[in-house]
DOSE-876458 format. One record per residue (C-alpha): residue in three letters; residue number from 1; x, y, z. Coordinates in steps of 0.05 Angstrom, whole numbers, plus 5000, padded with zeros to 4 digits. Layout:
N
+-----+-----+------+------+------+
|  aa |   i |   xx |   yy |   zz |
+-----+-----+------+------+------+
| ala | NUM |    X |    Y |    Z |
...
+-----+-----+------+------+------+
This chain:
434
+-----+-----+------+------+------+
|  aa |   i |   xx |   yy |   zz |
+-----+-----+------+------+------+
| unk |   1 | 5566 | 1245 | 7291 |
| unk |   2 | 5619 | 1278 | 7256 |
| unk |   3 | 5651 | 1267 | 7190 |
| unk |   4 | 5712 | 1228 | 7210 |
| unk |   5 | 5672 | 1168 | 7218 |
| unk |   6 | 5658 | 1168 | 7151 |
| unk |   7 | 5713 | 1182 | 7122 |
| unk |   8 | 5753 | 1124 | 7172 |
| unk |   9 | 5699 | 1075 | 7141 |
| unk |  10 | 5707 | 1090 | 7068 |
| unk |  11 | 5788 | 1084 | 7077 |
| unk |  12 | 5779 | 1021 | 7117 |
| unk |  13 | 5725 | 0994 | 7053 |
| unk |  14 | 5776 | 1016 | 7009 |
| unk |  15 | 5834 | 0974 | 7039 |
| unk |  16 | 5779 | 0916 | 7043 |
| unk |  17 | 5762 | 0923 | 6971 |
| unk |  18 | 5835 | 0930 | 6951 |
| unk |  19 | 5862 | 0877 | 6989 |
| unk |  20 | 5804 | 0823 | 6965 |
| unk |  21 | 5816 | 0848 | 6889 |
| unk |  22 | 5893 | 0825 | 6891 |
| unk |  23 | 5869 | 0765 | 6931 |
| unk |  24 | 5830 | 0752 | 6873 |
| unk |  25 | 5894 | 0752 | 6826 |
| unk |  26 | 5927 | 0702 | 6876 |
| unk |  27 | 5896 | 0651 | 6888 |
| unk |  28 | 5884 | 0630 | 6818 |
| unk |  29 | 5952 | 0649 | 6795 |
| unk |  30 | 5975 | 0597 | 6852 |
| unk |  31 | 5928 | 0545 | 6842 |
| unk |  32 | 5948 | 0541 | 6766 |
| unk |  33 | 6021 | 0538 | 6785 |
| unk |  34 | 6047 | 0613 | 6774 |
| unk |  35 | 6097 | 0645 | 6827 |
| unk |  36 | 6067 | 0696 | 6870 |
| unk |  37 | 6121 | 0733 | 6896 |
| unk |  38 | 6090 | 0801 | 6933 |
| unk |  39 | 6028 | 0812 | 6958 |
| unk |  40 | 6020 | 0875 | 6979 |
| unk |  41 | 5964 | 0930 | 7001 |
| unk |  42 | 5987 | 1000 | 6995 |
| unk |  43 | 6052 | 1030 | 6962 |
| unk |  44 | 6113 | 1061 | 6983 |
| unk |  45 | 6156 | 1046 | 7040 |
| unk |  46 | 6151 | 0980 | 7075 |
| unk |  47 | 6109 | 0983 | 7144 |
| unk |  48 | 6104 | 0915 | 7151 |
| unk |  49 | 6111 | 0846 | 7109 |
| unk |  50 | 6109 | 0771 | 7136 |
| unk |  51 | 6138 | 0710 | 7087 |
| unk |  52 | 6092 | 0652 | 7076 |
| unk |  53 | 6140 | 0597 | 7031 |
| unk |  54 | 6159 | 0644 | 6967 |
| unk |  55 | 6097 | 0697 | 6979 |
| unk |  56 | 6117 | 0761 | 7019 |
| unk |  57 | 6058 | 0785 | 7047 |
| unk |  58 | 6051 | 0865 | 7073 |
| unk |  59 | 6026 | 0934 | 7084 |
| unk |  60 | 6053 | 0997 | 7056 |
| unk |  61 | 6048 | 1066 | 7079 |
| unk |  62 | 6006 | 1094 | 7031 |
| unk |  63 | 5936 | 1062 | 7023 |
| unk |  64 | 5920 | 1082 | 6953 |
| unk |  65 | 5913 | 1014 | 6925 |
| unk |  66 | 5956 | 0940 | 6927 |
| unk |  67 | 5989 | 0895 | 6876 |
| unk |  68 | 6011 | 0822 | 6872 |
| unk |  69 | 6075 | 0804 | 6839 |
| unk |  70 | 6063 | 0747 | 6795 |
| unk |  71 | 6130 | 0727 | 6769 |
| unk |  72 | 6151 | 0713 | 6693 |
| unk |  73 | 6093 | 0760 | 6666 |
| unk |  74 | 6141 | 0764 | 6604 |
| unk |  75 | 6154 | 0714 | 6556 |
| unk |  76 | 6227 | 0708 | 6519 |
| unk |  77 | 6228 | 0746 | 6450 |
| unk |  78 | 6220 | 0710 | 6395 |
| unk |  79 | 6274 | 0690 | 6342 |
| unk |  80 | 6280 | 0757 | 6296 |
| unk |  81 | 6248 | 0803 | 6342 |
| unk |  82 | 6289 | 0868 | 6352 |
| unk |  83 | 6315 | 0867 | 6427 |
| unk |  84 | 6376 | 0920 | 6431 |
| unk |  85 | 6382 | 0988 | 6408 |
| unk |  86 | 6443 | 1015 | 6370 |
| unk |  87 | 6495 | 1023 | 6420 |
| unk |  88 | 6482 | 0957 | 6440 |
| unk |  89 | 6429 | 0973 | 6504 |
| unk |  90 | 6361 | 0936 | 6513 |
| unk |  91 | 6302 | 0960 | 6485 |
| unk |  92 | 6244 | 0977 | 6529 |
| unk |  93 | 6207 | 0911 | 6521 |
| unk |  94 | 6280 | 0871 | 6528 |
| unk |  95 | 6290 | 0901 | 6587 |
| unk |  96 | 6222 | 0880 | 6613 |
| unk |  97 | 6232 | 0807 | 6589 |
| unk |  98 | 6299 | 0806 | 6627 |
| unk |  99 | 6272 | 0828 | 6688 |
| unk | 100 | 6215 | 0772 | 6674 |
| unk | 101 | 6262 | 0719 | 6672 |
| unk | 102 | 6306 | 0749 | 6739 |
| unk | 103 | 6247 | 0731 | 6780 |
| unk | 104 | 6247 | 0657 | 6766 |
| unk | 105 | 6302 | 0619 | 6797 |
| unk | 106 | 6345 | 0565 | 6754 |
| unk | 107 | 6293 | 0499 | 6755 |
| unk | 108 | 6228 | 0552 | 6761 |
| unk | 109 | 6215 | 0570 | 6692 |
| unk | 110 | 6155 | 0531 | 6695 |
| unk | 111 | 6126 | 0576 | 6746 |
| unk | 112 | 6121 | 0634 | 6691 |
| unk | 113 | 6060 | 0667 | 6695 |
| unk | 114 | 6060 | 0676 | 6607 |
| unk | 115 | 6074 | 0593 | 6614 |
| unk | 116 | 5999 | 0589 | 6641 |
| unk | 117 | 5946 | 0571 | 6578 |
| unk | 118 | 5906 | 0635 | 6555 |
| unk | 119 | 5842 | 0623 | 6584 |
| unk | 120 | 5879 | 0603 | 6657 |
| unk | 121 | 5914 | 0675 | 6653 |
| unk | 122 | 5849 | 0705 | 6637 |
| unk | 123 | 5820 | 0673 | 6698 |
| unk | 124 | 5876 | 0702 | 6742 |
| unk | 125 | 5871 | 0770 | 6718 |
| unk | 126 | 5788 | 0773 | 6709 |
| unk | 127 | 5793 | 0744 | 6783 |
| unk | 128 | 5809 | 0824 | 6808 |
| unk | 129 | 5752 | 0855 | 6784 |
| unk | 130 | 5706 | 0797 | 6788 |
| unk | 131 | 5718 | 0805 | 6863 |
| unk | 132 | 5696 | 0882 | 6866 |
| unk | 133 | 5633 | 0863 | 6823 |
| unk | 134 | 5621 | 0816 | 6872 |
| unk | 135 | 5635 | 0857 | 6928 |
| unk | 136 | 5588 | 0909 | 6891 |
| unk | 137 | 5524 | 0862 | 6892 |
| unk | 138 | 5541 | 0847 | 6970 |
| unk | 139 | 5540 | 0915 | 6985 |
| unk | 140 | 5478 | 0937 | 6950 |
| unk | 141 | 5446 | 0879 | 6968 |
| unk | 142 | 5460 | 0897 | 7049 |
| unk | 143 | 5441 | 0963 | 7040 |
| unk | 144 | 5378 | 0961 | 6992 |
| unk | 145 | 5347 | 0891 | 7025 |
| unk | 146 | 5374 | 0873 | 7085 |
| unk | 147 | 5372 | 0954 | 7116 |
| unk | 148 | 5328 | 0987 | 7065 |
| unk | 149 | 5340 | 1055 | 7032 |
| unk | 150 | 5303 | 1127 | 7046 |
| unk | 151 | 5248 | 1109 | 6985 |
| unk | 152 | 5206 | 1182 | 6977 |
| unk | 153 | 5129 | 1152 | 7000 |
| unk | 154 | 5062 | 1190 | 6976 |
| unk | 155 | 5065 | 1225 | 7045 |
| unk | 156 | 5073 | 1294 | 7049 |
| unk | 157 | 5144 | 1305 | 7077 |
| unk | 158 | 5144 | 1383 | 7080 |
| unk | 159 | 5104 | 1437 | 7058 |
| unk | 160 | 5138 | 1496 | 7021 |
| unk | 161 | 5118 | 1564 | 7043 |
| unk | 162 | 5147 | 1606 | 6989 |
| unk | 163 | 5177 | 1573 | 6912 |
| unk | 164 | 5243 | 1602 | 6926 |
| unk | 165 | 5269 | 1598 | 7005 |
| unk | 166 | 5287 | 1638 | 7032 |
| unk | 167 | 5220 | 1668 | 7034 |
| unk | 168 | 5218 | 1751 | 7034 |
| unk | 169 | 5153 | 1795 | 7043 |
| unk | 170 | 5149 | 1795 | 6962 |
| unk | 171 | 5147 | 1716 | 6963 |
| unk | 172 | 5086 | 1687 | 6942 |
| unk | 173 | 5058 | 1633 | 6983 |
| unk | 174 | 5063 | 1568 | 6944 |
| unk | 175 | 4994 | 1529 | 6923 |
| unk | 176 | 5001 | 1482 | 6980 |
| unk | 177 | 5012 | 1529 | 7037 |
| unk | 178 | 4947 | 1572 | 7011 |
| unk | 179 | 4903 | 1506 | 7006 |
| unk | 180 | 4926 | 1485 | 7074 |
| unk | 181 | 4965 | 1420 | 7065 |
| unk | 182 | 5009 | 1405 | 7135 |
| unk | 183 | 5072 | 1360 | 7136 |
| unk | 184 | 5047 | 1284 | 7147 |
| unk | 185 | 4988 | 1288 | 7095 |
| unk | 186 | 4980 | 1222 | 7060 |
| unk | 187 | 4958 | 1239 | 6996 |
| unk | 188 | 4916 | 1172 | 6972 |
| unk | 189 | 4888 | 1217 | 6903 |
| unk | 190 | 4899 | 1268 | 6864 |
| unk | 191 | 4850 | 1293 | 6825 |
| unk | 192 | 4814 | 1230 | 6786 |
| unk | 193 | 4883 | 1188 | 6797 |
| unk | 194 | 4895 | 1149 | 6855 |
| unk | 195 | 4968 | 1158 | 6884 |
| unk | 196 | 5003 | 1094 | 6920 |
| unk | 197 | 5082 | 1123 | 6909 |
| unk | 198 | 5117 | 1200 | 6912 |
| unk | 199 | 5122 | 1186 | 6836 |
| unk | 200 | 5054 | 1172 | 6824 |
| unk | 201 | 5040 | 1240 | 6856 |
| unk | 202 | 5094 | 1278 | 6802 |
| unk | 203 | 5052 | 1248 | 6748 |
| unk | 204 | 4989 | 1280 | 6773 |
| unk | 205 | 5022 | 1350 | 6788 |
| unk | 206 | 5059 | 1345 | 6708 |
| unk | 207 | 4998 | 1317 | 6679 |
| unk | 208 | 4950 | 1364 | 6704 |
| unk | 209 | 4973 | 1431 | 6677 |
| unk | 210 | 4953 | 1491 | 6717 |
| unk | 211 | 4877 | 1476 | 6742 |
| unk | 212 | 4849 | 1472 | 6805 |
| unk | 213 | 4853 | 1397 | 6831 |
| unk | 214 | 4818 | 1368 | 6892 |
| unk | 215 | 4873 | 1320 | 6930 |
| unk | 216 | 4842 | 1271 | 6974 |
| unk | 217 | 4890 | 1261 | 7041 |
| unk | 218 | 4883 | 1226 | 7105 |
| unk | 219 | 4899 | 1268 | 7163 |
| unk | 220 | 4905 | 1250 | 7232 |
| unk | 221 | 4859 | 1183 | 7206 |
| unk | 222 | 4808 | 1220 | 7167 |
| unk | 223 | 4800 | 1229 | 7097 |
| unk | 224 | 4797 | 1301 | 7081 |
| unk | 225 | 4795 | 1328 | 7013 |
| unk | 226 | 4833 | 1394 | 6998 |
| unk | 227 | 4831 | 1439 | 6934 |
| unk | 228 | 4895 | 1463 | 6898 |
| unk | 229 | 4914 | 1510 | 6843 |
| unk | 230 | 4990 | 1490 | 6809 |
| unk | 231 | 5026 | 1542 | 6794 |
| unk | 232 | 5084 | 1541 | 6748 |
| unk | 233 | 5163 | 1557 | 6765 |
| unk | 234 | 5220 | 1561 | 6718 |
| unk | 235 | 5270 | 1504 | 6726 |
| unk | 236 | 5339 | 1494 | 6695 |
| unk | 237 | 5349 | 1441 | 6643 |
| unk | 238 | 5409 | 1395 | 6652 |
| unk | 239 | 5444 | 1341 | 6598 |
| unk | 240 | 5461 | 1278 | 6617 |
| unk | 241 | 5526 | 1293 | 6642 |
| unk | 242 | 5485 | 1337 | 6689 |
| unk | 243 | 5515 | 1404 | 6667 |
| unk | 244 | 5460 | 1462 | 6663 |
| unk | 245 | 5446 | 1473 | 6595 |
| unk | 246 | 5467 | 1544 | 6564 |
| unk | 247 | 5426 | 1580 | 6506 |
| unk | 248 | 5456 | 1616 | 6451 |
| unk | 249 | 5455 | 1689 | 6485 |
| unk | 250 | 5497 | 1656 | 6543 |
| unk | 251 | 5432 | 1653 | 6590 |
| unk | 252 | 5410 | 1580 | 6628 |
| unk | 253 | 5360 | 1542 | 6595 |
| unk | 254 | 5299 | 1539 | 6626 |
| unk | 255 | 5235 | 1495 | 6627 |
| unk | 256 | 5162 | 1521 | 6663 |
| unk | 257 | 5128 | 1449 | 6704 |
| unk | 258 | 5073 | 1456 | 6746 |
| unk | 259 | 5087 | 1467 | 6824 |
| unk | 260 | 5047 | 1452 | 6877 |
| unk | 261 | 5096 | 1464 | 6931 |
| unk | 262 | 5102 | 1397 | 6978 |
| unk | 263 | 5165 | 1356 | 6985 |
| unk | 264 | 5155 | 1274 | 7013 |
| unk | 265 | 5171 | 1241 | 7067 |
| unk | 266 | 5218 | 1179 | 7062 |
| unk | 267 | 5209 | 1112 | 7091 |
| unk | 268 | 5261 | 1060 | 7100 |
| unk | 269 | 5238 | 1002 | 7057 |
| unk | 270 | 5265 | 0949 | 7037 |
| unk | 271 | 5278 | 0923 | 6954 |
| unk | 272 | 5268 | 0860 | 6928 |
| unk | 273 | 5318 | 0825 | 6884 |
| unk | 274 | 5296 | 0853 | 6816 |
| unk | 275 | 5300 | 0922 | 6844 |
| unk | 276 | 5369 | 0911 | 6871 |
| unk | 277 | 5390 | 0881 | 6796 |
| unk | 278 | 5359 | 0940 | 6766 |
| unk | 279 | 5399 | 0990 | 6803 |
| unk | 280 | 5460 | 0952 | 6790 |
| unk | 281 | 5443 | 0957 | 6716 |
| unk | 282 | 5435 | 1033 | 6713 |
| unk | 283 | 5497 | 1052 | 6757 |
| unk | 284 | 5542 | 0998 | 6717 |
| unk | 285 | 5510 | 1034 | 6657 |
| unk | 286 | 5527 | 1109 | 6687 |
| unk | 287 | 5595 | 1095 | 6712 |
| unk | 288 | 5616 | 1072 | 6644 |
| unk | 289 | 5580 | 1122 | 6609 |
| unk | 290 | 5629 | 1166 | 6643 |
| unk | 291 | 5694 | 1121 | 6635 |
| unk | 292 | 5680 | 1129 | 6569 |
| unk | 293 | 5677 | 1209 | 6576 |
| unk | 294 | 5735 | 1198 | 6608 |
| unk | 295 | 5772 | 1250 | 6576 |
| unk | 296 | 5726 | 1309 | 6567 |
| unk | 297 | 5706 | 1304 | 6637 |
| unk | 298 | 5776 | 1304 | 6661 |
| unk | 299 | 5785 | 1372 | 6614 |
| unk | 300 | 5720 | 1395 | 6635 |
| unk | 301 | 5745 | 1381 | 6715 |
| unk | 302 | 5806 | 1421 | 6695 |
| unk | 303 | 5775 | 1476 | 6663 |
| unk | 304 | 5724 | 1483 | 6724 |
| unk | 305 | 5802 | 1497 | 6764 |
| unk | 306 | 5813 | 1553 | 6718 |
| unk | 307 | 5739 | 1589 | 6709 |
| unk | 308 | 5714 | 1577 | 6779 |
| unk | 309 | 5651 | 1542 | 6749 |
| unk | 310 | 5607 | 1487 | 6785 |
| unk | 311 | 5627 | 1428 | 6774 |
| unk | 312 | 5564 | 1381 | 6764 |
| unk | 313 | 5541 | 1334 | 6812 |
| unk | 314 | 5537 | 1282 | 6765 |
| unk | 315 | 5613 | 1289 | 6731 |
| unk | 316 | 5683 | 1243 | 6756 |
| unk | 317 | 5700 | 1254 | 6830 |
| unk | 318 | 5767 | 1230 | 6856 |
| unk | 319 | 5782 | 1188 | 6915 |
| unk | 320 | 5788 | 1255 | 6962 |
| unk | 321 | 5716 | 1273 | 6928 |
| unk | 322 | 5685 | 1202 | 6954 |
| unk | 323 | 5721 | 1202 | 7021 |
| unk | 324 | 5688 | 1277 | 7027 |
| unk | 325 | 5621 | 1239 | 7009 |
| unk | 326 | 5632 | 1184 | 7058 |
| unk | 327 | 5644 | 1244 | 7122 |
| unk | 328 | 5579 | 1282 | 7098 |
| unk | 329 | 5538 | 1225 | 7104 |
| unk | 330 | 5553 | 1215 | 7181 |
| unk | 331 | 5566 | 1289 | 7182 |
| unk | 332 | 5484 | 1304 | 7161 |
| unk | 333 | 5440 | 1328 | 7206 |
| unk | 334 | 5383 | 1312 | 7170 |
| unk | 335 | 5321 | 1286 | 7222 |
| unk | 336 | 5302 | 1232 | 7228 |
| unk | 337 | 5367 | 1206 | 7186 |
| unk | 338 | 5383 | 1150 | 7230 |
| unk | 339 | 5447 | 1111 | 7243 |
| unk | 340 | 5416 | 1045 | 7199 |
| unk | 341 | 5407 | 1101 | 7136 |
| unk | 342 | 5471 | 1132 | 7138 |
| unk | 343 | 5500 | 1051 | 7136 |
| unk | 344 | 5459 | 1042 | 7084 |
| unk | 345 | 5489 | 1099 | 7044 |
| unk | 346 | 5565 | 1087 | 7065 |
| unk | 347 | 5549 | 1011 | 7038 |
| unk | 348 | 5523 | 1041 | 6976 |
| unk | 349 | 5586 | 1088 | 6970 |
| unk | 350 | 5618 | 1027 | 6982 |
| unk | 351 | 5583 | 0981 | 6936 |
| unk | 352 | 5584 | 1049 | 6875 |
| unk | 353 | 5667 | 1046 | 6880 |
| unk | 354 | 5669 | 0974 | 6874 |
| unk | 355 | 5629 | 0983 | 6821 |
| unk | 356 | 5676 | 1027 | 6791 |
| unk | 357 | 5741 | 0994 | 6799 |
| unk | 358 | 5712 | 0927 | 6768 |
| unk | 359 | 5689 | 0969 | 6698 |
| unk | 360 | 5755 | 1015 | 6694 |
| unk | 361 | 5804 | 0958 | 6709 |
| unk | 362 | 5772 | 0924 | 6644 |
| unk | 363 | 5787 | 0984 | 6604 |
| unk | 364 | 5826 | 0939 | 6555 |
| unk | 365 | 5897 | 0974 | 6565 |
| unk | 366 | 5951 | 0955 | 6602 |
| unk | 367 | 5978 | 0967 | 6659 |
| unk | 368 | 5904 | 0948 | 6667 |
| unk | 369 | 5879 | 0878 | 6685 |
| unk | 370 | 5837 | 0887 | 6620 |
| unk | 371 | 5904 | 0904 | 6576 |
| unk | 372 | 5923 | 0831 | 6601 |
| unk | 373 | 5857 | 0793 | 6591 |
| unk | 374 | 5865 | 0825 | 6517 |
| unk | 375 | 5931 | 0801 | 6507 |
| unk | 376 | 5912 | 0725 | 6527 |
| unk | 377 | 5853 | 0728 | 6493 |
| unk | 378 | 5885 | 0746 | 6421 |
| unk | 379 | 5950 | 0687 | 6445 |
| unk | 380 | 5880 | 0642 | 6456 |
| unk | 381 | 5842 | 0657 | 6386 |
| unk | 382 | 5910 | 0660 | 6341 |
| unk | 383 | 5929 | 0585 | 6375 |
| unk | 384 | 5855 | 0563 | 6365 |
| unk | 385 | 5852 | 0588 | 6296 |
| unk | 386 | 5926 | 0551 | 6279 |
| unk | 387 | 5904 | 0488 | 6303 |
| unk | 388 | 5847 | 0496 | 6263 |
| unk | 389 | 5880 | 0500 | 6201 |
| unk | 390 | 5925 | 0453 | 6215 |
| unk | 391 | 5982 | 0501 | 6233 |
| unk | 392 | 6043 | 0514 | 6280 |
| unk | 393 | 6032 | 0537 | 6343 |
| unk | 394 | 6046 | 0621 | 6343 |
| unk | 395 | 6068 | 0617 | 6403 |
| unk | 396 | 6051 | 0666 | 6456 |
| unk | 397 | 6039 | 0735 | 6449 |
| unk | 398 | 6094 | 0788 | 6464 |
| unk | 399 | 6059 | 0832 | 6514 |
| unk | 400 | 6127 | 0866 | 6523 |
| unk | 401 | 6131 | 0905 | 6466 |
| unk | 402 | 6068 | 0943 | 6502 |
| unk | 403 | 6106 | 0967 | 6561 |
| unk | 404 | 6121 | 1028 | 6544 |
| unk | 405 | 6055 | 1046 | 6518 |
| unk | 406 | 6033 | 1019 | 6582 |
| unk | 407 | 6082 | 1072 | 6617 |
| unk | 408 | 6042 | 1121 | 6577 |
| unk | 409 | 5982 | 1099 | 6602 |
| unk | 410 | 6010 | 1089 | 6671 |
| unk | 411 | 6039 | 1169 | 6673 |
| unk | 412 | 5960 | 1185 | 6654 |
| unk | 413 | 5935 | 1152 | 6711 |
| unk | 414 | 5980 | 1192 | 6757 |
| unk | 415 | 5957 | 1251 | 6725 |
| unk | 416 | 5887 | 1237 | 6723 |
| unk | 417 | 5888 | 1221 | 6802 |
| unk | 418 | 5937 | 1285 | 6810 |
| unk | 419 | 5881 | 1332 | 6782 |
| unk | 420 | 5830 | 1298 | 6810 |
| unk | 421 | 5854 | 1305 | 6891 |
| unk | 422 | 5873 | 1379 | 6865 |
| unk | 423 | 5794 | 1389 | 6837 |
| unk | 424 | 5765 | 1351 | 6897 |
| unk | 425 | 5810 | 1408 | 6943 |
| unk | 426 | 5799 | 1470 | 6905 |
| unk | 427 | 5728 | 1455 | 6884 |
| unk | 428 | 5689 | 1393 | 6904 |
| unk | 429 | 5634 | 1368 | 6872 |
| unk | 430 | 5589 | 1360 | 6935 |
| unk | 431 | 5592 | 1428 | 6965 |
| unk | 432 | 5546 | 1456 | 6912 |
| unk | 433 | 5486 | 1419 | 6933 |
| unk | 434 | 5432 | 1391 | 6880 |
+-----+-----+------+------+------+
């Protein structure tokens, strides 16, 4: 099939996800009254824009994201507040306030987006990500219950002739080849243990050491019962962030498990809804696992630039990284990997970046939509607690003074995506295989 196909339908689901995220800034911020002056998908030049009453709606020519323009995000300084530098110039944060006001036509201050109540702001800028969580469950849900996923079964996919392939005349046969198992095996017990799943079958081989076992199969729609010795093999031990662990003397860690030598067969099956929730749960708990690395894996991604090294399979990809993802999946020539599986994996790409963009647009910094749901959030709790006590109103918060941290921030992010298309170039994560 080709990888292009791929690739077309991960840029094409990233435009989707994009353009439904700002969507999901706009239509509160017009239903509760705010000016929505751009809409936009893409950056840089213009290729094409349409007005719709004040909203100009368009594509750019450079489909790495979107943004709506919600006008007045800045609200006026308050009496006291330092605005102007020495020489008489605007600070930073003046300057942003000005440009607030500039977007607002004479009789349209009520428009402001800062005029809005805290928790109606916080709707309009949780509406973004809420929409790629959304997205998220849709796609999973297509792809895990509605198609199915490749589930490993208690069938015997493969049998191993040799521990390490390729086999040479030194190889030793592996325990399965000598006992005479044969590809499409369906191995109903192991030992005393009855086996239903490819995991119950792991749990046999780990639990039972070293000793001869007799495995009960059904072959050709006879029960047959076959006797095997495990051997052991030496594999390497990985941490969590799926790097291989080093010992002291510089050598890999290792850790002997007993081997029998058989891989599974998969079947496309299909998950019910507690499955689907649970896989939800652990990649939302991976993905921010590693936005919370953030950092070391970015220095670890640049050092892997510098030494050459692997970088783990597990570790922060950028967008060239996925899209490379997305054209290996219809690039595989896997058999019997069908056109319905490799949907189902492009939906679960699909439904692992949504995933993604909803938990690091809450990282609670702005430029971030999570910088802004903080900021309304404190105006809400410092107004609540006033009334409370019986005091004056505080007023808004001044989110300006954080622009030029969020400039910072914002210069970061550039990097960050800089080194990332550079490490996904010069090293990607998926041409080392697992």
């Amino acid at each position: 099939m080709g990888s292009l196909p791929g690739i077309l339908f991960f840029v094409l689901g990233l435009l989707v996800s994009v353009g439904i995220h700002e969507l999901g800034h706009l239509i509160p911020a017009k239903k509760f009254g705010a000016q929505v002056s751009q809409y936009f998908i893409g950056f840089g030049p213009t290729l094409w824009s349409t007005r719709r009453g004040v909203t100009e709606y368009g594509v750019k020519a450079i489909p790495l994201g979107g943004y709506v323009r919600i006008a007045g995000m800045f609200a006026p300084a308050r009496p006291g507040t330092h605005t102007h530098k020495a020489n008489g110039e605007p600070t930073i944060a003046e300057q942003a306030r000005m440009e607030s006001r500039e977007e607002l036509a004479p009789g349209e201050e009520n428009q402001a987006m800062w005029r809005l109540s805290p928790w109606r702001r916080i709707l309009v800028m949780f509406g973004g990500p809420a929409t790629n969580f959304v997205l998220a469950l849709i796609c999973f849900g297509v792809a895990m219950g509605g198609i199915g996923t490749q589930t490993p079964s208690a069938t015997v996919g493969r049998v191993l002739a040799c521990a390490h392939e390729p086999c040479t005349h030194a190889s030793v046969p592996t325990p399965a080849s000598q006992a005479g198992f044969f590809a499409g095996d369906r191995i109903i017990s192991w030992g005393e243990v009855p086996v239903a799943t490819w995991t119950d079958v792991q749990r046999a081989i780990a639990s039972g050491g070293t000793e001869p076992v007799q495995v009960r199969i059904v072959r050709e729609g006879s029960e047959r019962v076959l006797t095997l010795t495990p051997t052991t093999v030496e594999l390497p031990i990985y941490d969590e962030a799926g790097r291989a662990v080093v010992k002291e003397d510089g050598s890999a860690a290792t850790v002997e498990k007993p081997y029998a030598g058989i891989a599974p067969a998969y079947v496309r099956q299909r998950q019910n809804v507690s499955t689907i929730i649970s896989q939800v749960r652990t990649m939302s708990k991976a993905t921010a696992g590693i936005i919370w690395r953030l950092p070391s894996e970015l220095w670890n991604t640049a050092t892997t630039l510098v030494t050459g090294e692997a970088r783990p399979a597990t570790g922060v990809v950028g967008i060239v990284g996925v899209a490379d993802l997305a054209g290996s999946i219809t690039a595989a020539s896997t058999p019997n990997y069908t056109a319905l599986d490799r949907l189902a994996d492009l939906l679960l790409l699909m439904g692992s970046l949504n995933l993604s963009l909803f938990l690091f647009n809450l990282i609670p910094l702005l430029p971030l939509d999570g910088g802004h749901i903080v900021g309304a959030l404190w105006e809400g709790i410092r107004r609540g607690t006033a009334r409370l006590r019986g005091k004056e109103d505080p007023g808004p918060v001044d989110m300006a003074r954080a622009v030029p941290l969020s400039w910072i921030v914002g210069s970061l992010f550039v990097g960050m995506a800089i080194l990332l298309i550079i490490a996904d170039l010069l090293n990607p994560v998926f041409s080392q295989g697992v």
